[in-house]
N, C-alpha and C positions, 0 to 999 in steps of 0.2 A: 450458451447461457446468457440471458437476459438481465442484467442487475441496475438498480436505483441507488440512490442515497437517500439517505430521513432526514439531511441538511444543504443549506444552499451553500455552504460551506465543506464541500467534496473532501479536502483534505482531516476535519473537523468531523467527523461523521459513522455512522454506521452503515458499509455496502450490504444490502440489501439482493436477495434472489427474488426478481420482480415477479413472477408470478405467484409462487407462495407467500412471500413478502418473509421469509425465514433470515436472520442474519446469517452473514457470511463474514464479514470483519467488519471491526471496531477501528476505524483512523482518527488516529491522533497527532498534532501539527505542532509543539510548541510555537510560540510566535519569539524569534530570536530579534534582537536588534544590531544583534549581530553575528559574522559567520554561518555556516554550514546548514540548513534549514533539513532534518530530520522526520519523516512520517515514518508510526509506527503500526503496522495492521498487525493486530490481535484477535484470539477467536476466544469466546469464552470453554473456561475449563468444564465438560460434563458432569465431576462429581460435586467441584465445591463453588463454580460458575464466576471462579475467578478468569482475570485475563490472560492467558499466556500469549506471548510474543510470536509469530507467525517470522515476520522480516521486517525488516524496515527499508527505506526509498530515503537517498541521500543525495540531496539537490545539488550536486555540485557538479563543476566543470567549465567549459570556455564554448560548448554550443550543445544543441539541442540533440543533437544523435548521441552528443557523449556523457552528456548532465548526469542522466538518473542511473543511479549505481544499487542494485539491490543486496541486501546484506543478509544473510541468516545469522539473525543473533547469538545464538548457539555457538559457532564457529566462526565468525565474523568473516564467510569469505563471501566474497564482492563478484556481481555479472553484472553487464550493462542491460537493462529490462529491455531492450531492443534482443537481447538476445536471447531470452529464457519465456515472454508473456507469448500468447497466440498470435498469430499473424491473420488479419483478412484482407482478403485483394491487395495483399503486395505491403499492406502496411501491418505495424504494430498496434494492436487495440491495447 
């Protein structure tokens, strides 16, 4: 699958299924001045097209394999997105 963003602001944005151009999630970035820098992807609800919460991506750690920690809201349990998103040629997309 192919996806875009509708903003040059990736983290700020709606992901996008590029050839329909259909949303897929809604990311949202508060901007902290301090601590823990939180994105949350949400999809909108079918009945009442509210947002519900998908995961959120929590910036944190001491290097770049170990930073991005995904979280299911619901149950607050934590995978490192190296471990759970697709993999192509050897890396994580």
């Amino acid at each position: 699958m192919n996806v875009s963003f509708d903003a040059a602001d990736v983290l700020n944005s709606t992901v996008l299924e590029s050839s329909s151009g259909s949303s897929i999630y809604q990311l949202e970035t508060p901007k902290y001045s301090e601590g823990v820098l939180t994105t949350t992807a949400s999809r909108r609800d079918y009945i009442d097209s509210s947002l519900l919460p998908v995961f959120q991506i929590l910036w944190a750690g001491d290097s770049l394999e170990n930073r991005i920690l995904v979280v299911d809201p619901a149950t607050r349990a934590e995978s490192k997105a190296r471990d759970i998103l697709p993999s192509a040629q050897g890396g994580t997309t």
